[in-house]
C-alpha positions in Angstrom: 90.9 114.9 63.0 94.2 113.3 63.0 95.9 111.4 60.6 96.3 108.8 62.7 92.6 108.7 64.3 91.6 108.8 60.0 93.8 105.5 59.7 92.2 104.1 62.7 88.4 105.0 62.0 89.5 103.6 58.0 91.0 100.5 59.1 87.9 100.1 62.0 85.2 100.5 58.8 86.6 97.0 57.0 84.2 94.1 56.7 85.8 90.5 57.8 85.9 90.1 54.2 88.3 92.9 53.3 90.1 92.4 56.7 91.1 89.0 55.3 92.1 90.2 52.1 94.4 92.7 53.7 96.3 90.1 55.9 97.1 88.1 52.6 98.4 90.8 51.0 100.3 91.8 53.9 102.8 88.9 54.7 103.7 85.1 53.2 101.6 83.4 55.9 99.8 84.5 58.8 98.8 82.6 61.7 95.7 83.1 63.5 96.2 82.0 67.2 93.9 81.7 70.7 95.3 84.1 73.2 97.1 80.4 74.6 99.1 80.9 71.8 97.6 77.8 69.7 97.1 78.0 66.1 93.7 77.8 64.7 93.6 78.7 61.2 96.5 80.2 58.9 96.8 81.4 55.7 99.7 80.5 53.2 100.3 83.2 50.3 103.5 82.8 49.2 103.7 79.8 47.0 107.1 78.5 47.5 106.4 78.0 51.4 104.9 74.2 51.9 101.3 74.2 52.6 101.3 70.8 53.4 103.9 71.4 56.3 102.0 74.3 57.3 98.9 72.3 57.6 100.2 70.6 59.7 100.9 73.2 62.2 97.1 73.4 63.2 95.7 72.5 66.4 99.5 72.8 67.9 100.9 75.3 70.0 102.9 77.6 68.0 106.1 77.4 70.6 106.1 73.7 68.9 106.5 73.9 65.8 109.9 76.1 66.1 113.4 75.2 66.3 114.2 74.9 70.1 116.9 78.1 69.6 113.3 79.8 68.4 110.8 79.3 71.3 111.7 82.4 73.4 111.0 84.2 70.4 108.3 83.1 69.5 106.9 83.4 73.9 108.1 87.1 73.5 106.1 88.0 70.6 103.0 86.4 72.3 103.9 88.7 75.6 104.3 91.4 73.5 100.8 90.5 71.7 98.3 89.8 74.8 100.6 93.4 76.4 99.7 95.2 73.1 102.8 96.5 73.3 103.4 100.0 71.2 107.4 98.9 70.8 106.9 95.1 69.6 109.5 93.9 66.9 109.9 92.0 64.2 111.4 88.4 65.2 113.0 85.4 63.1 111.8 82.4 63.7 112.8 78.9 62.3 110.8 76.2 61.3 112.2 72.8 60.7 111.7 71.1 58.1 112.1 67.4 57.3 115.1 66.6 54.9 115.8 70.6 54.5 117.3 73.5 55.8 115.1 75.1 58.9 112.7 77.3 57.2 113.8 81.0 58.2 109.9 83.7 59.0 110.1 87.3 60.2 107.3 87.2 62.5 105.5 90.3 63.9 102.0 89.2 66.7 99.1 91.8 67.0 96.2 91.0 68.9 92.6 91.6 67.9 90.4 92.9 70.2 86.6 91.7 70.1 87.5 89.0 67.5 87.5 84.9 68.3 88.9 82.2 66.3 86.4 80.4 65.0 86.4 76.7 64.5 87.6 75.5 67.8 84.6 75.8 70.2 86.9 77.9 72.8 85.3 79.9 75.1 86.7 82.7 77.6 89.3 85.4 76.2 88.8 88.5 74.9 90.4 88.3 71.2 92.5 86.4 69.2 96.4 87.0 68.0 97.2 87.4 64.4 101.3 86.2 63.9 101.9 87.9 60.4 105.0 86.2 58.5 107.6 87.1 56.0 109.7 84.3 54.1 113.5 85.1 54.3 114.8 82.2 52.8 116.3 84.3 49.8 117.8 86.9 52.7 119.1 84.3 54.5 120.6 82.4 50.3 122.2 85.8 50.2 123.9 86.1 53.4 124.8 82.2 53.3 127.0 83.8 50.0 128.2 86.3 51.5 129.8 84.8 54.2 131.2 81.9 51.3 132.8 84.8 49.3 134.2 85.9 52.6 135.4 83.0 53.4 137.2 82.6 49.8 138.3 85.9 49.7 140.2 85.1 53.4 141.4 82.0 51.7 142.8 83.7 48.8 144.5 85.9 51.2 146.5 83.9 52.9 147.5 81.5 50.4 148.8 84.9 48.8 150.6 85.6 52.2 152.0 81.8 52.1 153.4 82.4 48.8 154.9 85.7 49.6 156.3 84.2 52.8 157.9 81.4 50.0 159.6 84.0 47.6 160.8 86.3 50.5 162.5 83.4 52.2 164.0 81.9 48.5 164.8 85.7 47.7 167.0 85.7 50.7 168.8 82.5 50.7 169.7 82.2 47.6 172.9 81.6 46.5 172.4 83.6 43.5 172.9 87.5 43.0 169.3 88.8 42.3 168.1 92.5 41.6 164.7 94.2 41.0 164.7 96.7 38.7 162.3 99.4 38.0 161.3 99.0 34.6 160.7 103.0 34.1 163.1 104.4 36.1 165.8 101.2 35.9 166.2 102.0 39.5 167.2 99.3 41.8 164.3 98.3 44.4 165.0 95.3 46.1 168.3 93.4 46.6 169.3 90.0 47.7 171.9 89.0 49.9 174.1 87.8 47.7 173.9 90.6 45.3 174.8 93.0 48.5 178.0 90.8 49.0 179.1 90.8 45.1 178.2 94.8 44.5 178.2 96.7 47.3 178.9 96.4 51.2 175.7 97.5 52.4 171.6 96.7 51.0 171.4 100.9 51.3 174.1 101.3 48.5 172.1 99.3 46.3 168.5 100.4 46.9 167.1 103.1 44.7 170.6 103.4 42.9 170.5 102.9 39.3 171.6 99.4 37.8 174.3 101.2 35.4 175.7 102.9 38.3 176.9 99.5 39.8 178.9 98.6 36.6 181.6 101.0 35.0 180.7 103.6 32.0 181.5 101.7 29.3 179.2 99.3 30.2 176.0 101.4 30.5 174.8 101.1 26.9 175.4 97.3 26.7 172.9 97.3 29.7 170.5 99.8 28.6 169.8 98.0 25.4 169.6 94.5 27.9 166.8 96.1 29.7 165.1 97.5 26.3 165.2 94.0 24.8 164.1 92.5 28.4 161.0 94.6 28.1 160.0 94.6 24.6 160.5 91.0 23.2 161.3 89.3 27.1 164.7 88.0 27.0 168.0 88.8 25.4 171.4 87.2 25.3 173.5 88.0 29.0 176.0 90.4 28.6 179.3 90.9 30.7 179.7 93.6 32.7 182.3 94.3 35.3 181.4 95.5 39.0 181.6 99.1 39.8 184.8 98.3 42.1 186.5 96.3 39.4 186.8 93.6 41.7 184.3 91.0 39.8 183.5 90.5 36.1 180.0 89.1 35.9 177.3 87.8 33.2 173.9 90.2 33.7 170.7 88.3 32.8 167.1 90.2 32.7 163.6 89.3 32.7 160.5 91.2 32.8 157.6 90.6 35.1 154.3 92.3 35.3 152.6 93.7 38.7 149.1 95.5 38.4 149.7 98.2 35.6 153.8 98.5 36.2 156.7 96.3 34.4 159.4 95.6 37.1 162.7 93.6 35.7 164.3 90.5 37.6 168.3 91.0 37.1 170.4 87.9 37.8 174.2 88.2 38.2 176.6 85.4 37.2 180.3 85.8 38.4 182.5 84.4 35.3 184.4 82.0 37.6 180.6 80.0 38.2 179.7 80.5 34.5 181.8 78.0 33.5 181.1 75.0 36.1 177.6 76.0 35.2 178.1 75.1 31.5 179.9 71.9 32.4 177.5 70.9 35.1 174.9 71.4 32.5 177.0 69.2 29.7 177.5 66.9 32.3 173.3 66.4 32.7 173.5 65.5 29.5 175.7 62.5 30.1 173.3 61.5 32.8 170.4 61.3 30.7 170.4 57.4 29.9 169.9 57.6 33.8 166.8 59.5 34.0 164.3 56.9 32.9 165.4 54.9 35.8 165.1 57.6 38.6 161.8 59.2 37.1 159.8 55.2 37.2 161.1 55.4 40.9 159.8 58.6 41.4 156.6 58.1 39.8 156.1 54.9 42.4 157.1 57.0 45.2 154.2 59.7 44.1 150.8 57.2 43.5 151.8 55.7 47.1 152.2 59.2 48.9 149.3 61.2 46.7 146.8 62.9 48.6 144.3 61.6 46.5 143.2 57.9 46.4 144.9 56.8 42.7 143.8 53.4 41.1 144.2 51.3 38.4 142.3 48.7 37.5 141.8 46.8 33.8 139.7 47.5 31.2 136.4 45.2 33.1 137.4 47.6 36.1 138.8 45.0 38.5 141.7 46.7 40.6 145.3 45.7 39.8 147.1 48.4 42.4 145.8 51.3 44.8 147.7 53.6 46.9 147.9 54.5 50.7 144.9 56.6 50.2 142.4 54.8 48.4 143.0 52.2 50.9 142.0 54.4 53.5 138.8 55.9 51.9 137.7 52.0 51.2 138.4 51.6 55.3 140.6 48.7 54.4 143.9 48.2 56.1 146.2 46.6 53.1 146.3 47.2 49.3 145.9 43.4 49.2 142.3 43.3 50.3 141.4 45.4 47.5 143.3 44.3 44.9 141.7 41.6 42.5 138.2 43.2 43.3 135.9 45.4 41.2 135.9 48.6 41.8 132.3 49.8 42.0 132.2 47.1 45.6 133.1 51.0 46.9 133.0 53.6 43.9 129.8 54.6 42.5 126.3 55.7 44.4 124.4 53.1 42.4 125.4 49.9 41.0 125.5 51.3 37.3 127.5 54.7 37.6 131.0 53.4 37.5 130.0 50.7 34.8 128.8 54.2 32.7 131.9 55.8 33.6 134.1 52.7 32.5 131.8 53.1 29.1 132.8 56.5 28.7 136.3 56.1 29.2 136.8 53.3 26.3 134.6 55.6 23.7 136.8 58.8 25.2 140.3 57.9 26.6 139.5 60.5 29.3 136.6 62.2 31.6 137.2 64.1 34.3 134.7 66.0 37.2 133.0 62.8 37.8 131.1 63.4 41.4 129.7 60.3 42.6 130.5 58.8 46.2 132.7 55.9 48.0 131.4 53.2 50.4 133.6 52.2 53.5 133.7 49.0 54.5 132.6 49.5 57.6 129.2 52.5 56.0 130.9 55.7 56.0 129.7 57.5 52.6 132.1 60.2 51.0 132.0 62.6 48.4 134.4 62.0 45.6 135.3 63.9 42.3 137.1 61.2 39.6 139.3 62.3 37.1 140.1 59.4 34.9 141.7 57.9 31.3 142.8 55.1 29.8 146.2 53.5 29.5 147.5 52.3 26.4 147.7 50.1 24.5 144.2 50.3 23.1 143.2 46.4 22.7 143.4 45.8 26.6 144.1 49.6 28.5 145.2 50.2 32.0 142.3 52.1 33.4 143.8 55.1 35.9 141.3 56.6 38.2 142.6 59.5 40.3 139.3 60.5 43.4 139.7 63.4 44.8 137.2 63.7 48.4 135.4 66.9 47.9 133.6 66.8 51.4 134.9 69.8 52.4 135.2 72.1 49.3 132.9 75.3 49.9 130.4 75.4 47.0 128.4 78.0 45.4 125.2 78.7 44.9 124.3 77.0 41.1 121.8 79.4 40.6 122.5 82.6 38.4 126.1 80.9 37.6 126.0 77.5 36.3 125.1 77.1 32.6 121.8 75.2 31.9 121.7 72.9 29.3 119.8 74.3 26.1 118.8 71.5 24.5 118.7 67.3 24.8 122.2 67.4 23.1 123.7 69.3 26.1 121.4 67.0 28.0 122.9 63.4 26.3 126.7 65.3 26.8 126.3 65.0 30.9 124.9 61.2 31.1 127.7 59.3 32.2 129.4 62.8 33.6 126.6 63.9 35.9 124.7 61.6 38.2 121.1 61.2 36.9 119.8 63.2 39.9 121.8 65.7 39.3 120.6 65.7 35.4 116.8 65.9 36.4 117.3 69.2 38.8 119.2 70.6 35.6 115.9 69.6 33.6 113.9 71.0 36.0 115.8 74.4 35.9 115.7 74.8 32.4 112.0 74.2 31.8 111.2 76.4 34.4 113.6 79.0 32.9 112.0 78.7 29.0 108.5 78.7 31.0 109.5 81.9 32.6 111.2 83.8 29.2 107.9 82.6 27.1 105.8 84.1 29.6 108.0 87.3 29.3 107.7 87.7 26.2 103.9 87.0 25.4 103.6 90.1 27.9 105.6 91.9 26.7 108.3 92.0 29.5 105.2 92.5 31.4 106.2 91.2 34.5 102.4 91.4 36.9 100.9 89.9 33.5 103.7 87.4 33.2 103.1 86.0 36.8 99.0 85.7 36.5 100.1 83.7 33.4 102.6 81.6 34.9 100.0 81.2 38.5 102.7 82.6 40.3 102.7 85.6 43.1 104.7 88.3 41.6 106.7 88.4 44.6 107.6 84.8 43.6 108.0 86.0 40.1 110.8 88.4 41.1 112.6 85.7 42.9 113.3 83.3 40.0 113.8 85.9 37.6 117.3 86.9 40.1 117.8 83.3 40.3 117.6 82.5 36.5 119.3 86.5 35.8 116.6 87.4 34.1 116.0 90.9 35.6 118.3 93.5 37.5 117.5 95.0 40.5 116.2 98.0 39.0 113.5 97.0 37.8 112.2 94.7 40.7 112.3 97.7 42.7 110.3 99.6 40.0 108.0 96.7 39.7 
């Protein structure tokens, strides 16, 4: 006898009994279907998967309760069923799900010859079809991360290509004659245009030379100990040098800068005849600084009414005294005036009491900041905002400043495994006024679970089967809040 033909005569000898037992063991939640491909009875073992909603999917086809992207799945696995085909695959299917993301099943169909669903009077058809489902909701958390850090990672790419694009382009115009130096080697590696023009006639007569070769002799040990000083305490007095050609006596400046493991040296060269105009320019600012005050009010103006974020100011009851361009377009208001004279929570604030907790905060404080909460339109659109706000002396009647910052579109991640969970109702009490109450309960409800989970831990004695018969929970289940909370490695859920 074959090992296949033992399996087969095994798995022919179970009672309906054990046949049961061995489809709950086998998947989350199985389906038991007529061979039209309605479901009469299922089976729900995985305990984060709704029961209600699944309840709900008796008497209906099973083509119906899938996302409409889903149906031909869910049509081929019933061909593949009824055709008791040797090559049928595993399929995703979604479910949707009111107020939620579409629930995500791997689905595989057999059919089962000589058996009937009971329960639903149906007559004709030889068997019924068994749809046997696997919950990938934590698969699907992890790719959903995945493709965020992807996403971050391309971000952080190009904003280091922006930047680079930014120091090429101001290495090359500049006016001034700038070097880099190899810190080991005091080799020269880059050059600017200008420094091409004051030492050498070509960029290839400066690259890779050594910086004492583009002054004379005498001047070698002046810059020697320059560079030593530039690399040990960061900066040193300029010295003079003059130019290889003895055309042009300049002032050598040096700073140190770190890449990865290496020390590189940024060399600036002064001519003497600029040095000078420099220093008087520079007494000259002095002269000019009764003037500032004046230029840095208009500038300050010029920056609340072009910010990108909406800025306000209101008085200490929160009633708006001035609001820039951009508030007055996140209120859907056309003018400043039509806000101006009216409280602030008419847009700010979810519910009628956050910004009146925020205001509190603010007196006690001077200052909060990462204040999420959301702004009305006038006309119903609801956004996302992040306030950062403080208080204006003097402190008998402040000037309250509220910068909101629209967070729509910032990519989150995943709180779970990152965010730090309030330990005790001091931490707790710290985030009322900073954290909408909502937001506060699902923290609540995280860290109970969390101390639930540890207790149950250790009264097993890191036991983790014992810990989820204790807790009611599927070990499966068990496994996927420890990862969330970061509890256990990955190790030891596959040893488990």
């Amino acid at each position: 006898m074959t090992a296949g033909t033992a399996r087969r005569t095994l798995l022919g000898e179970l009672d309906a009994k054990s046949a049961s037992r061995l489809v709950e063991a086998s998947s989350d939640i199985a389906l038991v279907l007529d061979d039209e491909g309605t479901i009469v009875d299922l089976v729900v073992q995985d305990p984060d998967l709704s029961t209600e909603m699944a309840q709900e999917w008796l008497g209906r086809p099973w083509v119906q309760t899938v996302t409409v992207e889903s149906r031909q799945k869910v049509e081929a696995l019933l061909r593949d069923a009824l055709a008791a085909a040797s090559d049928a695959r595993w399929r995703q299917v979604n479910h949707p799900v009111k107020d939620g993301d579409d629930l995500p099943l791997l689905y595989s169909a057999v059919r089962l010859d000589g058996a009937r669903p009971a329960g639903r009077g149906r007559s004709g058809g030889k068997g019924c079809i068994v749809a046997f489902g696997r919950n990938l909701r934590a698969t699907v958390a992890l790719q959903k991360r995945l493709i965020e850090a992807q996403q971050a990672m391309e971000r952080d790419y190009w904003r280091f290509r922006e930047a680079e694009t930014r120091y090429r382009h101001l290495f090359q115009t500049s006016g001034e004659a700038v070097l880099i130096v190899d810190g080991l080697t005091q080799k020269v590696l880059e050059a600017n245009p200008a420094a091409v023009a004051l030492c050498g006639d070509s960029r290839g007569r400066l690259v890779d030379a050594p910086l004492a070769s583009l002054f004379e002799a005498r001047f070698a040990e002046p810059l020697q100990a320059l560079l030593a000083a530039a690399r040990s305490i960061g900066s040193r007095e300029p010295v003079r040098a003059l130019c290889a050609d003895r055309s042009t006596e300049v002032m050598v400046s040096a700073s140190v800068f770190r890449q990865e493991e290496s020390a590189f040296v940024l060399v600036r060269l002064t001519p003497l005849a600029q040095a000078l105009p420099a220093r008087r320019a520079k007494a000259a600012a002095g002269s000019r600084a009764a003037a500032v005050p004046a230029s840095l009010e208009s500038a300050l103006r010029a920056y609340v009414q072009n910010s990108t974020d909406a800025l306000v100011f209101t008085d200490a009851q929160g009633r708006v005294l001035s609001a820039n361009r951009a508030f007055v377009a996140l209120a859907q208001v056309s003018a400043e005036d039509q806000v101006r004279g009216q409280m602030l929570d008419r847009w700010v604030g979810r519910t009628g009491v956050e910004l009146g907790v925020l205001i509190t905060n603010l007196r006690q404080r001077g200052s909060v900041g990462l204040f999420v909460t959301g702004v009305r339109g006038e006309y119903g659109a609801s956004t996302e905002v992040e306030i950062a706000a403080s208080a204006l002396p003097p402190a008998d009647d402040p000037v309250l400043a509220f910068a909101i910052r629209n967070i729509e579109r910032r990519l989150r991640t995943p709180a779970a495994g990152n965010a730090p969970i309030a330990r005790s109702a001091d931490d707790l009490a710290e985030l009322v006024g900073n954290v909408p109450l909502k937001e506060i309960v699902s923290e609540t409800t995280d860290l109970i679970e969390q101390l639930c989970i540890e207790t149950a831990l250790e009264m097993t004695g890191d036991n983790r089967a014992s810990a989820a018969l204790l807790l009611g929970l599927s070990r499966q289940s068990l496994y996927v809040k420890l990862r969330r909370f970061g509890l256990a490695d990955q190790a030891a859920d596959e040893e488990a």
